[in-house]
C-alpha positions as CSV (number, residue, x, y, z in Angstrom):
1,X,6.9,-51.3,15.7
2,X,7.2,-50.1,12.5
3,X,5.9,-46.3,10.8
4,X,2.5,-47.8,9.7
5,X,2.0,-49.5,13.3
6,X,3.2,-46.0,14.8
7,X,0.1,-43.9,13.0
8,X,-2.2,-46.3,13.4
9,X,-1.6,-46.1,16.9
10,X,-1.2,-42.3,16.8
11,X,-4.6,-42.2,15.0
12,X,-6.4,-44.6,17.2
13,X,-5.5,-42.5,20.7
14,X,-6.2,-39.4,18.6
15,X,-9.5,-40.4,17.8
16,X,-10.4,-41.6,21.4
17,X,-9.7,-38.2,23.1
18,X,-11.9,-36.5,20.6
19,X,-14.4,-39.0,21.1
20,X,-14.0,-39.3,24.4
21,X,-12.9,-36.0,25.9
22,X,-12.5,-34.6,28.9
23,X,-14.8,-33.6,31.7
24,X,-14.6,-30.8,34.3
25,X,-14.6,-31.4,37.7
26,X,-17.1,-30.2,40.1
27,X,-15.8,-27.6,42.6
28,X,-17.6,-26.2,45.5
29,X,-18.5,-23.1,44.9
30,X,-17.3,-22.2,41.4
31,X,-19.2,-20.9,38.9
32,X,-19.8,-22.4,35.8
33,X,-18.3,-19.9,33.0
34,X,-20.9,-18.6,29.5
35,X,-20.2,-20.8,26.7
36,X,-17.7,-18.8,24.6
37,X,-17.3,-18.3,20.3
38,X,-14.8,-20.7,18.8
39,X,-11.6,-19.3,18.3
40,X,-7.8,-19.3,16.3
41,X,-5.5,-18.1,18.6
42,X,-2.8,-16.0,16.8
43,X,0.6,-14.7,18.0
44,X,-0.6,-11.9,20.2
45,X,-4.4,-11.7,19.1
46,X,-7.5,-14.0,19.1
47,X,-9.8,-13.9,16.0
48,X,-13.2,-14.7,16.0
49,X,-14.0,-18.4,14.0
50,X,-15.7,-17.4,10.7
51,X,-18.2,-20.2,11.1
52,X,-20.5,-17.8,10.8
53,X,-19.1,-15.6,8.0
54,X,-19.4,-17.2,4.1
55,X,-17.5,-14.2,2.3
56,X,-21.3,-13.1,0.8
57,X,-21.9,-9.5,0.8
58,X,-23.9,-10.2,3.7
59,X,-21.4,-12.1,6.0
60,X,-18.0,-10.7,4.3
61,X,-15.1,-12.7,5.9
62,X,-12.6,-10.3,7.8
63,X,-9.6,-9.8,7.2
64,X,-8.2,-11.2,10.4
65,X,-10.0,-14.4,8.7
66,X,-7.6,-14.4,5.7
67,X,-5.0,-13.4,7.8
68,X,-5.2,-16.0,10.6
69,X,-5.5,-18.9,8.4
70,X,-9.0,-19.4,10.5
71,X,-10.9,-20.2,7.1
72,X,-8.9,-23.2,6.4
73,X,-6.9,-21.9,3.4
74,X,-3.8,-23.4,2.6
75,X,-2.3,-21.5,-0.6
76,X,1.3,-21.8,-0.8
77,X,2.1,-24.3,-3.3
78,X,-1.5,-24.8,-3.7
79,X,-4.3,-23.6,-6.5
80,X,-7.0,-23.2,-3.8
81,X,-9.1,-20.2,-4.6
82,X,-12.6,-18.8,-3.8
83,X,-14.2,-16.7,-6.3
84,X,-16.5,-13.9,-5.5
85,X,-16.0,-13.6,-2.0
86,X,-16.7,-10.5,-0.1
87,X,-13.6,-9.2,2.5
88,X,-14.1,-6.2,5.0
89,X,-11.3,-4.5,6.9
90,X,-9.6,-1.3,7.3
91,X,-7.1,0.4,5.0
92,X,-4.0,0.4,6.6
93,X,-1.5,0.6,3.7
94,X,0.2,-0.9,0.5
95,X,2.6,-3.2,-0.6
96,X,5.4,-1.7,-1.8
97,X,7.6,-4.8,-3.1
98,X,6.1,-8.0,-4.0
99,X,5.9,-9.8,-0.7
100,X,3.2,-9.0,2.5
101,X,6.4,-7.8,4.6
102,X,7.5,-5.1,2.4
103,X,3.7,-3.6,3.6
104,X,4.1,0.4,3.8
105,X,1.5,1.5,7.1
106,X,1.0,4.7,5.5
107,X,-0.7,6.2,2.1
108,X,1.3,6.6,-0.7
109,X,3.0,5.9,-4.3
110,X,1.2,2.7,-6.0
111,X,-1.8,2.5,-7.0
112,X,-1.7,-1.3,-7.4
113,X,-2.7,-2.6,-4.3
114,X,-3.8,-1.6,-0.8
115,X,-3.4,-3.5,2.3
116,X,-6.5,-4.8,5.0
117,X,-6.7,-5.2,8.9
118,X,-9.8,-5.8,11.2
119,X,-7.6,-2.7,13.3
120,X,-7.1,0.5,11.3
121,X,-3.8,0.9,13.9
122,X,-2.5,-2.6,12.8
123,X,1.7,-2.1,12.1
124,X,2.3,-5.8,11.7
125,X,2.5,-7.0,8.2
126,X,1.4,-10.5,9.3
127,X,-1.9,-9.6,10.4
128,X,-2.8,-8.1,7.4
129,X,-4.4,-8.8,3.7
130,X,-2.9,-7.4,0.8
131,X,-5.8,-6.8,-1.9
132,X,-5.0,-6.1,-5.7
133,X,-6.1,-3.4,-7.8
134,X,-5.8,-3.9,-11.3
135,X,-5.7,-1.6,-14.5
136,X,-8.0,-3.7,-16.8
137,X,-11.5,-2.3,-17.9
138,X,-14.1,-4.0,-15.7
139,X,-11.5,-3.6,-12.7
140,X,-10.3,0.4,-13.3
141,X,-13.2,1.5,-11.3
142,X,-12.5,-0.1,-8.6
143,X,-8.6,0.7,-8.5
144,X,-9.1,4.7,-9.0
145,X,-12.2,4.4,-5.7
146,X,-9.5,2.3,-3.7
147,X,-5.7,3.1,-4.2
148,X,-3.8,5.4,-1.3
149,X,-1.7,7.2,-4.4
150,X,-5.3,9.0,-5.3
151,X,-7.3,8.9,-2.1
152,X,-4.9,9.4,0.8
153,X,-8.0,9.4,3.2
154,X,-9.0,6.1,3.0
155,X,-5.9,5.3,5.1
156,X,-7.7,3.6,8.8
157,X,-11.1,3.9,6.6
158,X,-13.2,0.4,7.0
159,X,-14.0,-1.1,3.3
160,X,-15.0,-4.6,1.9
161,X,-14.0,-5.8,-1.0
162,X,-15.0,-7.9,-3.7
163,X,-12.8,-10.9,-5.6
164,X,-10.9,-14.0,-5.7
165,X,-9.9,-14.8,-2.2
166,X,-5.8,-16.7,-3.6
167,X,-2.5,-16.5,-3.2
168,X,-0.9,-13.6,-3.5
169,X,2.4,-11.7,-2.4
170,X,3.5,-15.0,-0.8
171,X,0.2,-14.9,2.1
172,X,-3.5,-15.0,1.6
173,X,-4.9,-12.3,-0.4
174,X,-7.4,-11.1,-2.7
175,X,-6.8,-10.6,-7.1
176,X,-9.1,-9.5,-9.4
177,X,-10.8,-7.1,-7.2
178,X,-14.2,-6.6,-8.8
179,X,-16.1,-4.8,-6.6
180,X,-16.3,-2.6,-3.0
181,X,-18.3,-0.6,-1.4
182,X,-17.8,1.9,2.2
183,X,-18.2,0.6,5.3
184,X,-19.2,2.6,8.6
């Protein structure tokens, strides 16, 4: 049997178990459990399935979302990008190097970026969005409302953000960050 023959096959016995499935068997006496939401599971956490969530200012995506992979993003080595998308989470820091796992968990010296979690006690980097800030006209607003360097209290403060949903310091982040607003 040769590679071709080998997927084939592979796809073939895939597709029948989807198709097919598998049914529960009755037992005396046992309940039948509530239908329960769709889920990623994640190292140590389960986050919600966004199917319901379309990054509008309306249904922001969280930042679990970004950070779980659970919208179907693949970005490294990849252009894939979503423009004006709307992300909520908690402050919970900043990068302070130019990859997700040099994430500082406190306020402090750059004003370039900040860093989102769906916890605001969230201490591991991979569970979090890093979010750019930028200096340029149309974005300055945004940067002075949202950097820890200026507004210290923000730290564990729930925002959403506005931007391109894209690669950035090597995980799934936001750039050209247009827009935000408070949350409660």
């Amino acid at each position: 049997m040769n590679a071709t023959d080998r997927y084939i096959l592979l796809f073939v016995i895939s597709t029948l178990l989807v198709v097919c499935g598998c049914e529960k068997a009755d037992v005396a006496g046992e309940e039948e459990p509530a239908p329960s939401v769709p889920s990623v599971v994640v190292p140590d956490t389960v986050v919600r399935h966004s199917g319901e969530r379309d990054g509008s200012a309306d249904a922001p995506f969280t930042a679990g979302d970004l950070a779980a992979g659970s919208l179907g993003l693949y970005v490294r080595g990849a252009d894939v990008e979503l423009d004006d998308k709307w992300v909520v989470g908690y402050v919970v820091g900043y990068v302070g190097g130019t990859n997700i796992r040099d994430v500082v968990f406190d306020a402090g010296e750059v004003e370039s970026n900040i860093v989102l979690a769906d916890s605001p006690e969230e201490t591991r980097a991979e569970h979090t969005v890093p979010v750019q800030l930028l200096t340029a006209s149309s974005y300055v607003a945004t940067r002075k409302a949202l950097n820890l360097c200026d507004n210290p209290w923000l730290l564990g403060c729930r925002v959403a953000v506005k931007g391109r949903v894209c690669h950035y310091m090597s995980t799934v982040g936001m750039k050209n960050t247009i827009n935000y607003r408070y949350e409660e």
